[in-house]
N, C-alpha and C positions, 0 to 999 in steps of 0.2 A: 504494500500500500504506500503510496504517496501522501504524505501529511505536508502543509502550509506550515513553513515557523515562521514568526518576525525573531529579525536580531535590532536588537539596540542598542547603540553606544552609552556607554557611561563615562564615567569619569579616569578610569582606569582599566578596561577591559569591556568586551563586549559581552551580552546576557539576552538570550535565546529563550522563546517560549513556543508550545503548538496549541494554538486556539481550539484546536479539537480533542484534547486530550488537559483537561485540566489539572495544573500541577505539576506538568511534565517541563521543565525547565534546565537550563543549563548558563552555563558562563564560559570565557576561553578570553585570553591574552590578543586573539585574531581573529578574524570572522572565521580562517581556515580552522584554526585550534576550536571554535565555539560552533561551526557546523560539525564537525565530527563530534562532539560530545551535544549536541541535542541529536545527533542520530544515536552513538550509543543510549543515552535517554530514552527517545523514542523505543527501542528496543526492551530494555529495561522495564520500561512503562506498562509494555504490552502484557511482558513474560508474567508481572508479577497481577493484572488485568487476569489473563487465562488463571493462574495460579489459585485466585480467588473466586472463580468460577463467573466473573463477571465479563458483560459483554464490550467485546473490542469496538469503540464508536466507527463509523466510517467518516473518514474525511471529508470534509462539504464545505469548510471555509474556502471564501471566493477572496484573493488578495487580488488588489487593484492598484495603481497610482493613479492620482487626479492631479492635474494642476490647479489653484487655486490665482483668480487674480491678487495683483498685491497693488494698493491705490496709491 
């Protein structure tokens, strides 16, 4: 499955979450270092998801950019 994450910058590091998986978050020094661990996460998420017999959501978040004017 394909999940939706946003990554955003902080102050020090970047920090990852999936809209469709609530809770399922991560952090990383680089967007490279903080996409491979929201994918471990993601992973993590799911196993311990099965583990407790509950269901794996399906992905449905729609990500988008918009421009906005600026006056």
């Amino acid at each position: 499955m394909k999940y939706g994450i946003v990554i955003e910058k902080a102050a020090n590091n970047y920090a990852a979450y999936v809209p469709d998986l609530p809770g399922c978050i991560a952090t990383g020094e680089s967007l490279e270092e903080t996409e491979e661990a929201i994918k471990q996460a993601i992973q993590f998420h799911i196993e311990g998801l099965l583990e407790d017999g509950l269901p794996i959501p399906e992905p449905n978040t729609v990500l988008l950019y918009v421009e906005a004017a600026i006056s």
